[in-house]
C-alpha positions in Angstrom: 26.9 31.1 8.2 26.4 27.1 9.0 24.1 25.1 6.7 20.7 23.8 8.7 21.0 20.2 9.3 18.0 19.3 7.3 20.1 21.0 3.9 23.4 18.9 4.8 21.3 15.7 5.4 19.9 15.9 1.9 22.8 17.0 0.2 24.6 14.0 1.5 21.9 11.6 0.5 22.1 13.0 -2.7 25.8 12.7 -3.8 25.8 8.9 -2.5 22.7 8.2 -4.4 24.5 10.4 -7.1 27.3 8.3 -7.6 25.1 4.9 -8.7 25.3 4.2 -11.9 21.4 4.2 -13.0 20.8 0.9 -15.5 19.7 0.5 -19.2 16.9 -0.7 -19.7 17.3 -2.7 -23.0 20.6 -4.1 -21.5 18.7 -5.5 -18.0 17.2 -9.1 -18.4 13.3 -8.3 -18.3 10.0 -10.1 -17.4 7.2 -8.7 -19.6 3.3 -10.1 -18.5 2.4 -9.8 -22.2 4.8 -13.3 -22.4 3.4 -14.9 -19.6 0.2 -17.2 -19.6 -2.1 -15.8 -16.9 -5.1 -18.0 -16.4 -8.7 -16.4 -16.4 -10.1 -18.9 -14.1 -9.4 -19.9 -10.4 -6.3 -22.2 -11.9 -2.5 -22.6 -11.1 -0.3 -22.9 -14.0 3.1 -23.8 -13.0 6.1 -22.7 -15.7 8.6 -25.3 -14.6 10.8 -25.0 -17.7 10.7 -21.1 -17.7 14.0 -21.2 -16.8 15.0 -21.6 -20.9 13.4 -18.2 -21.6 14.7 -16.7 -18.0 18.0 -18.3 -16.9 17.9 -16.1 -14.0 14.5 -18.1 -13.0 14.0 -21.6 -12.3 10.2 -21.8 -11.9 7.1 -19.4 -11.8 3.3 -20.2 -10.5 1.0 -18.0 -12.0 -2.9 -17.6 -11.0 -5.1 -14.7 -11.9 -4.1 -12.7 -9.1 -0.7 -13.4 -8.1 2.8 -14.1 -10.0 5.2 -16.1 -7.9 8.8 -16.5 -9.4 11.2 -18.9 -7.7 14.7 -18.1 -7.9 17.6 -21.5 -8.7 18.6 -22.5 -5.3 22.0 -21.6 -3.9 22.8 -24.8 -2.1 21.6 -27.9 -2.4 18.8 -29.5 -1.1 17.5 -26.1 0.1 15.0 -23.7 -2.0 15.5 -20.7 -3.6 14.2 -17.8 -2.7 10.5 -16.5 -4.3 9.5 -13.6 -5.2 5.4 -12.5 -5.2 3.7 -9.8 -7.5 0.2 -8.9 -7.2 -1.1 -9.5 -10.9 -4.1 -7.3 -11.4 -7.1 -7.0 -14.9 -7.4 -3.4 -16.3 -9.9 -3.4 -18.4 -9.2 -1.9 -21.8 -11.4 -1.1 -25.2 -10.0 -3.6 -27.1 -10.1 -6.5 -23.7 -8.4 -7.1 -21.0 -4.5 -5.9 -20.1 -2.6 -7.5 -17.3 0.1 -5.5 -15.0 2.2 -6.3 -12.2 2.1 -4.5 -8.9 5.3 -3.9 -7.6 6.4 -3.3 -4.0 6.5 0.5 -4.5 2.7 0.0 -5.2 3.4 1.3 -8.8 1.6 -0.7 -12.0 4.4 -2.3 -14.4 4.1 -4.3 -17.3 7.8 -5.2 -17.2 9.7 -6.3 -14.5 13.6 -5.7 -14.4 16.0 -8.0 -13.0 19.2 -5.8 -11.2 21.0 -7.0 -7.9 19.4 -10.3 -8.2 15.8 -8.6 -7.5 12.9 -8.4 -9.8 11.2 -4.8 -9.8 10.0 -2.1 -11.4 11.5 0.3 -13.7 11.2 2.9 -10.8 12.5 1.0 -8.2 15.6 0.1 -9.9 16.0 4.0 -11.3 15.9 2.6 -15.2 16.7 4.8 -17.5 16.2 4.2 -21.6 19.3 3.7 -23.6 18.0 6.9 -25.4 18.1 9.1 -22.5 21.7 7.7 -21.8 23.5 9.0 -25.4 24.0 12.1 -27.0 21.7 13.6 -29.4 24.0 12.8 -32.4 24.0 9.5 -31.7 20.0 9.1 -31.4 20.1 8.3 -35.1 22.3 5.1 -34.4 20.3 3.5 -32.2 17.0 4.4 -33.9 18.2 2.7 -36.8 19.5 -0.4 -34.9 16.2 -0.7 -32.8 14.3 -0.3 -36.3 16.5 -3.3 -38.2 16.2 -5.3 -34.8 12.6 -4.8 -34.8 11.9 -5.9 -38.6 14.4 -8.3 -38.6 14.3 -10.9 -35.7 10.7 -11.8 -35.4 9.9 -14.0 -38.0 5.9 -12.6 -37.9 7.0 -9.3 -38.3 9.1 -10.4 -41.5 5.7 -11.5 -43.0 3.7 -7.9 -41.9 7.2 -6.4 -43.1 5.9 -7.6 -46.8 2.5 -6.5 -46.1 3.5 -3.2 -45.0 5.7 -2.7 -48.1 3.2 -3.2 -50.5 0.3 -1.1 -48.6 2.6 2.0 -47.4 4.9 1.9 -50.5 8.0 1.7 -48.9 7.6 4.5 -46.7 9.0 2.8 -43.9 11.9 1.4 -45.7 12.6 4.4 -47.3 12.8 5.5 -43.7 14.6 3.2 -42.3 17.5 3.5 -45.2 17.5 7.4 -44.3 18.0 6.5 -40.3 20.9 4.3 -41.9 22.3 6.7 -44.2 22.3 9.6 -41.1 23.8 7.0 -38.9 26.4 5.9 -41.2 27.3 9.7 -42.0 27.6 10.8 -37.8 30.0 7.9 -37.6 32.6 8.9 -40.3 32.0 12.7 -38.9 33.3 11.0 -35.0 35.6 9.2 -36.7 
């Protein structure tokens, strides 16, 4: 018996979009709207040197309601291209939170940058670098995201101490075990 048209049509669709290779998210360059400076008045603020944070940006205007990101120029003398987001309040217990609107109409607090467009993460089919390994190797990365996350902020190295001497050591007791699991799953693949 022949397959309905509307089954072969999807099917098809499926195994192209199948065949992408969905991004990580922590390896994707990112613009997060907790890092930018959004003005609570009727002011512009131009970013012209955000381009040493963002190489992949060479200026941004931000106002209360909009986020415009200008992309380096590809010849010159001509401008680069810009890109607009819809920056809208949510109101919060604890203040005010700001999120983009993307053009899927979804809110995002992140923006990815893949195929030289900003977006969300459902546009660009993100997936976490969690849901991408195997659940032996969970360990690993929880223990690297966990060093990373004590380790490279220097105000975190500071509530690091604090946290020491309040939870006695609890986290890192806990963070030597996610070592000690990690270290053992590599000699066990090895």
């Amino acid at each position: 018996m022949a397959m309905p048209w509307q089954l072969k049509e999807g099917l098809e669709r499926f195994r192209k979009e199948k065949r992408k290779p969905r991004p990580i998210a922590e390896t994707l360059p990112a613009i997060n709207i907790v890092e930018l400076p959004i003005p609570r008045d009727s002011n512009i603020r131009t970013l012209p040197n955000i381009s040493f944070k963002y190489p992949f940006l060479a200026s941004a205007r931000l106002t209360w309601d909009a986020a415009e990101f200008n992309y380096p120029a590809l010849h010159r003398g001509k401008p680069g291209r810009k890109q607009t987001f819809e920056v809208y309040p949510v109101r919060v217990g604890y203040g005010t939170r700001y999120y983009f609107r993307c053009d899927c109409g979804k809110r995002a607090a992140k923006l990815y940058l893949h195929n030289a467009e900003l977006a969300c993460k459902h546009c660009h089919r993100v997936r976490m670098a969690s849901q991408a390994i195997t659940r032996r190797a969970r360990p690993i990365l929880q223990a690297a995201r966990l060093e990373s996350f004590l380790s490279n902020k220097p105000r975190l190295r500071q509530a690091q101490e604090r946290l020491r001497k309040r939870l006695g050591d609890k986290i890192m007791t806990a963070q030597g075990a996610y070592n000690t699991r990690a270290k053992s799953l590599w000699a066990e693949r090895s």
